[in-house]
C-alpha positions in Angstrom: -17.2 15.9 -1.5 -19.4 15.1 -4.6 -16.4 15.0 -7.0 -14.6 12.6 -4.3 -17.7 10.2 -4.5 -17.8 10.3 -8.0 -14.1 9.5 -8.5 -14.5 6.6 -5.6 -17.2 5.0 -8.0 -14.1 4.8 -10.7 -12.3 2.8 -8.5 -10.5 5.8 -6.4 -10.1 5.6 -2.7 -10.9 8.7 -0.9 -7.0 10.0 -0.9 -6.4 8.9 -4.3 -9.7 11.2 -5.8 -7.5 14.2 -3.3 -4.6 13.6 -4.8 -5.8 13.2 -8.2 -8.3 16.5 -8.0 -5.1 18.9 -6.4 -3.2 17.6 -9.4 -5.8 18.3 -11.4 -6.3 22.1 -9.9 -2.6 22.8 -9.8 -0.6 21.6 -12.8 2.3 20.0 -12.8 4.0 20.2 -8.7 6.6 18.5 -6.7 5.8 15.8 -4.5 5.9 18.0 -1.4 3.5 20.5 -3.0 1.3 18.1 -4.0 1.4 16.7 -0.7 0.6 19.9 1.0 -2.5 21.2 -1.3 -3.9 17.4 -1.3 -4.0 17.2 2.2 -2.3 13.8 2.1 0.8 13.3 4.4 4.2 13.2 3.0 5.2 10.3 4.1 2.4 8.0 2.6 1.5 10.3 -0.7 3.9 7.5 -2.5 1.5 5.0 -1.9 -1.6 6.7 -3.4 0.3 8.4 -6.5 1.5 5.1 -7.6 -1.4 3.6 -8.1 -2.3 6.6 -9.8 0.0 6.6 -12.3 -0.4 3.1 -13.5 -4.2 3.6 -14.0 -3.5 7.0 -16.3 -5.0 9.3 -14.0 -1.7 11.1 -13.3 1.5 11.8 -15.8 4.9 11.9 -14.0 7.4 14.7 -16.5 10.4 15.8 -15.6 11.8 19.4 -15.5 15.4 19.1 -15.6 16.4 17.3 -12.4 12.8 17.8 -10.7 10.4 15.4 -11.2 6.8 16.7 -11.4 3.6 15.4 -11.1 0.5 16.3 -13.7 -3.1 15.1 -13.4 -4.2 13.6 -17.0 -7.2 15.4 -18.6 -10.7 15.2 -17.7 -11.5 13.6 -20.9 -8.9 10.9 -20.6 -11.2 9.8 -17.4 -13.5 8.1 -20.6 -10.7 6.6 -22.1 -10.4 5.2 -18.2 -13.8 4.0 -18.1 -13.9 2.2 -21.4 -10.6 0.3 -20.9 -12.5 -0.7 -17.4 -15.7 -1.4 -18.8 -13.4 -3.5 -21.9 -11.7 -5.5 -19.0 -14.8 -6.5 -17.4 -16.0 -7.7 -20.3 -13.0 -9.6 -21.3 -13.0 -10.9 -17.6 -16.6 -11.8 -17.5 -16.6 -15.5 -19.0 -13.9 -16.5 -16.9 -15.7 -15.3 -13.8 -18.6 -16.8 -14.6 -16.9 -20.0 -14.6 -15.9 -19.9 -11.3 -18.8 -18.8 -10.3 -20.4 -22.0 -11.6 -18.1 -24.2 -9.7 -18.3 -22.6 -6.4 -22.5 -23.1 -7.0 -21.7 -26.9 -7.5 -20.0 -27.2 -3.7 -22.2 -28.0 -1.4 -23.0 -25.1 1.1 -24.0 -25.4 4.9 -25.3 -22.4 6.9 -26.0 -22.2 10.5 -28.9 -20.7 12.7 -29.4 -20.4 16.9 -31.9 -19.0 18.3 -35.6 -18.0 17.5 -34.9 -15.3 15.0 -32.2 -17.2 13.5 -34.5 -20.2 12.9 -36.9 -18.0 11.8 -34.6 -17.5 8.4 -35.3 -20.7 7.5 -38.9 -20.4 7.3 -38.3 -17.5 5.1 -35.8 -19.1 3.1 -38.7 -22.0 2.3 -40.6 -19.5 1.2 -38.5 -19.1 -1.7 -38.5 -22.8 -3.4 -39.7 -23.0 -7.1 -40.7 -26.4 -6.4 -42.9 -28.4 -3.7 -41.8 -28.9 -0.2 -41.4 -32.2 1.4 -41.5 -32.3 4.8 -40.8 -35.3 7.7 -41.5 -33.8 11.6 -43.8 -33.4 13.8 -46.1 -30.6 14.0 -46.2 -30.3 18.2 -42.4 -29.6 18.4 -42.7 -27.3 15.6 -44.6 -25.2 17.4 -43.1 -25.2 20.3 -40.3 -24.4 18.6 -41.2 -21.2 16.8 -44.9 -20.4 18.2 -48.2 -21.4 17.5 -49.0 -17.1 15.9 -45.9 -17.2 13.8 -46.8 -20.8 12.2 -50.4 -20.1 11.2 -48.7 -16.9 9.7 -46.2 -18.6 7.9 -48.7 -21.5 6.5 -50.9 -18.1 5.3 -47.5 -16.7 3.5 -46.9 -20.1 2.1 -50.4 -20.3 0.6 -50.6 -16.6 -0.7 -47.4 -18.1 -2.6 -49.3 -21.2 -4.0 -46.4 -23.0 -2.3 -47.4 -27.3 -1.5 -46.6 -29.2 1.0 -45.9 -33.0 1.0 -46.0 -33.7 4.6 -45.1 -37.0 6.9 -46.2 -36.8 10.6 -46.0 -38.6 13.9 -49.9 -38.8 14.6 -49.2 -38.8 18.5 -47.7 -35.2 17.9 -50.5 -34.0 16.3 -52.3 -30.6 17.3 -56.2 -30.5 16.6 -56.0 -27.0 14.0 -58.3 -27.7 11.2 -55.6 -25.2 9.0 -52.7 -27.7 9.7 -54.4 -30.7 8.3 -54.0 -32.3 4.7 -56.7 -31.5 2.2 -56.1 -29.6 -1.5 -57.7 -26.2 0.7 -54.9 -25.7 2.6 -51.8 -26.9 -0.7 -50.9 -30.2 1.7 -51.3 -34.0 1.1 -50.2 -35.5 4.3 -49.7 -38.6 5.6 -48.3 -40.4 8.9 -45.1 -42.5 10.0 -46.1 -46.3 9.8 -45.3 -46.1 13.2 -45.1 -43.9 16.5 -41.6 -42.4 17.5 -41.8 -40.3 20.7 -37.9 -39.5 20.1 -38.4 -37.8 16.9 -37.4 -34.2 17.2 -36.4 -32.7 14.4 -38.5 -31.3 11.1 -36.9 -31.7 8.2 -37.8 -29.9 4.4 -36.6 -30.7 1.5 -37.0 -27.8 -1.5 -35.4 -27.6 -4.7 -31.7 -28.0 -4.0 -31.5 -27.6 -0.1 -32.4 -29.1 3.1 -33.3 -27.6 6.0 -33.1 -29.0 9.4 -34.8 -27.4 12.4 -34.2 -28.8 16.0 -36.5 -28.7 19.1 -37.1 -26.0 21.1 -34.7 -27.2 24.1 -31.4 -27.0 21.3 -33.0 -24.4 19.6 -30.9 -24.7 16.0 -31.4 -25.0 12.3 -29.5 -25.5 9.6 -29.8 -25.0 5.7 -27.6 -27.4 3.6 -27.5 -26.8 -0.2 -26.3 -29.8 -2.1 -28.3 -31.0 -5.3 -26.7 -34.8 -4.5 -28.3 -34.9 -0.9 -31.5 -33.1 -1.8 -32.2 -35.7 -4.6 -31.0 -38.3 -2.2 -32.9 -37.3 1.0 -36.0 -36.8 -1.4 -35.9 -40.6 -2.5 -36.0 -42.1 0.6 -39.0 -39.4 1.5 -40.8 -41.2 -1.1 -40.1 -44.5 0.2 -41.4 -43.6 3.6 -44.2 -41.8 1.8 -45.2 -44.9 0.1 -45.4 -47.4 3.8 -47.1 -43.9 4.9 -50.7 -44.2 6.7 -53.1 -41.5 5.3 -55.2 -41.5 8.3 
């Protein structure tokens, strides 16, 4: 089985590295032959010679009217890996390219439940940047629990991770950790005015956006979009600028 997982790292399937290896341990045999010491049925063997062939890793000869089948050397199976490792190279440039339009598209995933929500609190965890923050801190506990916050604050600290925060003061919770002050990497401030009808907390960290929802819908999202994040992030600063700091 070793020999089979080696040649399955070349690019073999598990009945082409059969095929290939009863080749090799045989010499040159019929179809049916091979068929019968590879193990590999008959009537599919075509389909896994094939593709055998056109990668060099089996010669088809000829003995007068019989056509036989001849596994290439072991030391051709270099020559195999260097044309591979060649191609790759030659194909690289033109992968990365499309690899750098698909990052410009915007990308949306999708979270229910707790444990899915609870991605996106990881995910922040991961910005380069600062996080700037509208919501209110009442629904976001009751969203994801008052023991997993304070843990998540203490993660986001250990990190050296700030916040910028805007809250609805009547949603406030009296937790000295979950106030503003350079101790605890947050400057926050409050909505000019009260909004009982504001549900949702919203983060905005490097090129993304995450939205959470409130415990009764129980949802998130993480957009990332470079346009939006720079746009949601200007009018953050507007409202942070009418902001009340007490």
């Amino acid at each position: 089985m070793e020999q089979i997982d080696l040649l399955q790292q070349l690019g073999l399937n598990e009945k082409e590295a059969k095929v290939y290896l009863a080749a090799l341990e045989f010499g040159p045999t019929t179809i049916i032959d091979l068929a019968s010491k590879s193990g590999v049925k008959r009537t599919t063997i075509h389909e896994f010679i094939e593709p055998l062939i056109h990668q060099g890793f089996i010669i088809a000869t000829f003995s007068g009217k019989r056509k036989l089948y001849n596994a290439a050397p072991p030391e051709s199976l270099e020559l195999i890996l260097q044309k591979q490792t060649q191609a790759i190279k030659q194909l690289l440039p033109d992968l990365k390219f499309l690899a750098s339009k698909s990052l410009q598209k915007p990308k949306i995933r999708y979270y229910e439940g707790i444990e899915g929500i609870k991605h996106i609190y990881e995910d922040l965890l991961t910005t380069k940047d600062q996080i700037y923050y509208f919501g209110t801190i009442k629904d976001e506990v009751n969203l994801v629990g008052k023991k997993f916050l304070g843990d998540w604050i203490k993660k986001r600290k250990e990190k050296g991770i700030k916040v910028n925060a805007i809250r609805i003061r009547g949603k406030e919770l009296p937790i000295k950790e979950w106030q503003g002050g350079e101790e605890f990497l947050r400057d926050l401030r409050y909505f000019p005015t009260e909004e009982k009808d504001f549900f949702v907390n919203i983060d905005i960290y490097d090129n993304k956006i995450s939205i959470l929802s409130s415990a009764k819908e129980s949802y998130g999202l993480i957009i990332e979009s470079q346009e939006l994040a720079t746009s949601l992030k200007f009018i953050w600063r507007v409202v942070w600028n009418v902001s009340k700091t007490k």
